[in-house]
C-alpha positions as CSV (number, residue, x, y, z in Angstrom):
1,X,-69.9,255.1,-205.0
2,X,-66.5,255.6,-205.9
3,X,-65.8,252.8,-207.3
4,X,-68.7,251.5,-209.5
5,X,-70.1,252.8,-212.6
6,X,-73.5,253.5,-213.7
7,X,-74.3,251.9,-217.4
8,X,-77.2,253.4,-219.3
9,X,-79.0,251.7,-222.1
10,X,-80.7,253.6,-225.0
11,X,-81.9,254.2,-228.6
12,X,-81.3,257.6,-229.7
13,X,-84.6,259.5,-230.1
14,X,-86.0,259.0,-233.7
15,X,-89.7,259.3,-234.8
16,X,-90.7,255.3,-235.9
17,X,-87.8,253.8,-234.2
18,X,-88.3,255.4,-230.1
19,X,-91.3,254.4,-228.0
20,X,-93.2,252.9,-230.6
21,X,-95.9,251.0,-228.2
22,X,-96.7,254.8,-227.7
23,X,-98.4,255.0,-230.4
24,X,-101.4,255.2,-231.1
25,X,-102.5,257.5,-229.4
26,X,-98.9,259.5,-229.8
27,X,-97.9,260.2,-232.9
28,X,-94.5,258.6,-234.1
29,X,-93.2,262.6,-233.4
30,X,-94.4,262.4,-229.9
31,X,-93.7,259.3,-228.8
32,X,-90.0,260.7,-229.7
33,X,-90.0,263.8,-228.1
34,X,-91.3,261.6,-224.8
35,X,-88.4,259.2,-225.4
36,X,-86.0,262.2,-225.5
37,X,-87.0,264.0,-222.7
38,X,-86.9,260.6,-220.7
39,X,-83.2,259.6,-221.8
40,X,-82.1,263.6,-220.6
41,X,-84.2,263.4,-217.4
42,X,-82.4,259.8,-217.2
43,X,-78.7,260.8,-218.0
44,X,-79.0,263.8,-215.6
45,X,-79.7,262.2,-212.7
46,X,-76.8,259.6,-213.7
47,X,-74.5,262.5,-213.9
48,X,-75.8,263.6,-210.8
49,X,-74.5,260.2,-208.9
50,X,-71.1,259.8,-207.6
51,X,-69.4,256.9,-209.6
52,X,-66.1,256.7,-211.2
53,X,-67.6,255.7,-214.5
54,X,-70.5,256.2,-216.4
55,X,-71.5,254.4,-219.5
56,X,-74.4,254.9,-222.3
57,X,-74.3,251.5,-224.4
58,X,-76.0,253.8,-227.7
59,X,-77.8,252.8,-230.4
60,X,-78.3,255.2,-233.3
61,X,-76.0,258.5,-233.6
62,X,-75.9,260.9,-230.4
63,X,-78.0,263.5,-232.5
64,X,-78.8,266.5,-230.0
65,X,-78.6,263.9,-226.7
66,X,-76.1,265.2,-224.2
67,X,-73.9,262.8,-223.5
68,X,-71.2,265.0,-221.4
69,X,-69.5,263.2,-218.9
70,X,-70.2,259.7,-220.5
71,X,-68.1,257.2,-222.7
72,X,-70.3,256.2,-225.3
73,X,-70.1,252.5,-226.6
74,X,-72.1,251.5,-229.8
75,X,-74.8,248.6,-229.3
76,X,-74.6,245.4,-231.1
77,X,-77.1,243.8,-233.4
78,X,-79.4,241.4,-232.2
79,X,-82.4,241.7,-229.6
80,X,-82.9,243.3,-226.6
81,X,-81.4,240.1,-224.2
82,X,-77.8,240.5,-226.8
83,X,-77.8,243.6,-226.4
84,X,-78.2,243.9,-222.7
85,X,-75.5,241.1,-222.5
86,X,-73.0,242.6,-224.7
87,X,-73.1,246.0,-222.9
88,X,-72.2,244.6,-219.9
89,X,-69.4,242.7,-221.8
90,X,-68.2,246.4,-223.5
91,X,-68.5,248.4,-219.6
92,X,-67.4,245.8,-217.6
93,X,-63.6,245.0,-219.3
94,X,-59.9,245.9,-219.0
95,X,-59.6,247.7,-215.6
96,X,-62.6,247.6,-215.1
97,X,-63.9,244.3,-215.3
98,X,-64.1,244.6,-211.2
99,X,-66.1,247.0,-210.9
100,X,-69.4,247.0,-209.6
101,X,-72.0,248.1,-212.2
102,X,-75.8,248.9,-212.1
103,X,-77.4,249.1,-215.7
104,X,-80.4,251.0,-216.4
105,X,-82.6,252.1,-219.1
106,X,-84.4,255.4,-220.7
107,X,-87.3,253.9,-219.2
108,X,-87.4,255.4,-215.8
109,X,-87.3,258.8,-215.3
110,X,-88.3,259.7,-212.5
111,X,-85.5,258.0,-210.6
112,X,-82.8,260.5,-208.4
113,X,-79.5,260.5,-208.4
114,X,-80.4,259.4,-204.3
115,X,-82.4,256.1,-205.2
116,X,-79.4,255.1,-207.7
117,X,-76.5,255.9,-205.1
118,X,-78.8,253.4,-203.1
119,X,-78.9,251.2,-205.3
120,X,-75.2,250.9,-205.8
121,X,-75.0,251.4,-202.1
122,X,-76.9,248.0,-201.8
123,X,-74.5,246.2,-205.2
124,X,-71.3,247.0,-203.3
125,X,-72.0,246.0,-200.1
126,X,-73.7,242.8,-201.5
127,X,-71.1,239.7,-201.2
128,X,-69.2,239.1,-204.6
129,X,-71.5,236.3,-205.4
130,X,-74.8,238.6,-206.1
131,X,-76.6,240.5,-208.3
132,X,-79.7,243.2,-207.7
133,X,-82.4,243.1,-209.8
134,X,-85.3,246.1,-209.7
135,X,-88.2,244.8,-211.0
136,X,-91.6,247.0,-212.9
137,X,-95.2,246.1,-212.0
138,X,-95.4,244.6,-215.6
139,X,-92.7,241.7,-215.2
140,X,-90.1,243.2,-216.2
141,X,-87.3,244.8,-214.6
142,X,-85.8,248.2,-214.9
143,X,-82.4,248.0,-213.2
144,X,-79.6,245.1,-212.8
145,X,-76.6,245.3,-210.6
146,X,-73.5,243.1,-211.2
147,X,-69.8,242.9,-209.6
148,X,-68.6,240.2,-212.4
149,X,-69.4,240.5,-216.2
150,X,-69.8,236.9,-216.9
151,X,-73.2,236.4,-215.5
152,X,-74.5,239.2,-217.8
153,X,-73.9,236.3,-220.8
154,X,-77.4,234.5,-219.4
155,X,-79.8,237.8,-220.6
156,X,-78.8,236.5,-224.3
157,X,-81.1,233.8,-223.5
158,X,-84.2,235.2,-221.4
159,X,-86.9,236.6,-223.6
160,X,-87.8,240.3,-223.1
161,X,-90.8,242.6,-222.6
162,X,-92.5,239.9,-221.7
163,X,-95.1,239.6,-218.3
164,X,-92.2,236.6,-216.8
165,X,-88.9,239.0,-218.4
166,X,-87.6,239.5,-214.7
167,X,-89.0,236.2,-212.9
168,X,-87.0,234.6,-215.5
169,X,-84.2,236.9,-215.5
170,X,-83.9,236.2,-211.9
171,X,-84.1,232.6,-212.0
172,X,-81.4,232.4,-214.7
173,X,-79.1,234.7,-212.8
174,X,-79.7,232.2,-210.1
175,X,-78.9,229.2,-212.3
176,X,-75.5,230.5,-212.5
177,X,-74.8,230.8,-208.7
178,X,-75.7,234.5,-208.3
179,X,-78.0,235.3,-204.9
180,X,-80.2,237.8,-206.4
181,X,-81.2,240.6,-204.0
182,X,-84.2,243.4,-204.8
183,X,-84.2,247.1,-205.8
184,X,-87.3,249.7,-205.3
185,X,-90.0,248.5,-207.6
186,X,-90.0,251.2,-210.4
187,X,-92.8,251.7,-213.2
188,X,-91.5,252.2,-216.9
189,X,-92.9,253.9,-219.7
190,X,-94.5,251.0,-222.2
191,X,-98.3,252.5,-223.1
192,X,-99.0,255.8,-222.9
193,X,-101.3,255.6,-219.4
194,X,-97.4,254.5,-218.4
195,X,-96.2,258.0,-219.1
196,X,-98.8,259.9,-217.9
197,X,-98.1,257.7,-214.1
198,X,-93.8,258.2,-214.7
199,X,-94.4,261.8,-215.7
200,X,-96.7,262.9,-212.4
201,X,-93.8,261.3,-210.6
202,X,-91.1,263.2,-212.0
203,X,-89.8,266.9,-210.6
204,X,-92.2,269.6,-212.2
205,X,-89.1,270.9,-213.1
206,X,-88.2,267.7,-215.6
207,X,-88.2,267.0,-219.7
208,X,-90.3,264.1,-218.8
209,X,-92.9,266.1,-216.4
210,X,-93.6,268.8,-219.2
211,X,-93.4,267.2,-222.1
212,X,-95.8,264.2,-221.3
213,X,-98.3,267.0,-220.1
214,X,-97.8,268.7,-223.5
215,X,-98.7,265.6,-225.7
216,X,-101.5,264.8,-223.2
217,X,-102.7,268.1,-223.7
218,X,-102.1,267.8,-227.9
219,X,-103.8,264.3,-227.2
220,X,-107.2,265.8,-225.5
221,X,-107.6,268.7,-228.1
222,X,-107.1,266.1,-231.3
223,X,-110.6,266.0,-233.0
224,X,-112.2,262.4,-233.1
């Protein structure tokens, strides 16, 4: 997709501050190295997609994440709903406030750089009056698709990580006029049992595939 841009969410990976539901049973070193290996298996399958633009709204310093072929804008303060509004607000302005933009997080993995091209695929040919939402078995959501940045203001307002985060995300997207249409239903790393079910999804060949198998492994040899 030519003309739209992907827009990638993230911490940067830091022991106590990434992935914290993780642990127990991670360690806080762990649940890091999980939460990095996801953001690279993440940003190279974002690279991988044709778009015009890509985006990582960051917060924390870039450390050793590879950020190649990205502009890099800071997160603000506030909670998760803010900060999901506001980097919509910092992708979607000047030139290209137009453009169509799908936002995801580190969360995911395992998705291709074939599901998102779909995904755009379905945001661009959607009239100028929708969104796409991709939701997660937990009630959440993992993906959101806008053409206009002004509808991205209502996420301030929903409550996150919550059971009703996306059936209330949708119905406030809907309060502002938008026609909300679906993505694939994706699961997202949360607990640890979430890893292990992203990781056995992802290519062998993947961060996220061999390093949730080495801290299972760490995991099942820890003493009681």
């Amino acid at each position: 997709m030519s003309d739209a841009q992907l827009l990638v969410i993230t911490k940067a990976p830091v022991p106590g501050r990434s992935k914290t539901r993780l642990t127990p049973p991670c360690t806080p070193e762990q649940a890091a190295a999980i939460a990095a290996a996801a953001v690279g298996d993440t940003l190279d399958a974002v690279r991988a997609t044709t778009v015009a633009r890509r985006v990582v709204a960051l917060d924390g310093a870039p450390g050793d994440l590879d950020l190649a072929g990205c502009t890099v804008v800071p997160q603000v303060e506030g909670d998760l709903g803010r900060r999901l509004a506001a980097a919509f607000d910092a992708a979607m302005t000047g030139a290209d406030a137009a453009r169509p933009t799908l936002l995801i997080g580190m969360d995911t993995p395992q998705v291709t750089a074939d599901l998102l091209a779909g995904c755009l695929d379905r945001l661009v040919a959607a009239d100028p009056g929708s969104a796409v939402l991709g939701v997660a078995p937990d009630g959440g959501w993992w993906a959101l698709g806008l053409r206009s940045p002004a509808p991205a203001a209502v996420l301030a307002e929903v409550p996150m990580s919550r059971e009703d985060t996306a059936e209330r995300t949708r119905a406030a997207l809907e309060h502002v006029g938008l026609e909300v249409l679906d993505l694939p239903v994706l699961t997202d790393i949360d607990h640890f049992p979430d890893a292990i079910a992203v990781a056995r999804q992802c290519h062998p060949g993947t961060r996220t595939h061999r390093v949730v198998a080495e801290v299972a492994a760490a995991i099942a040899g820890r003493p009681d």
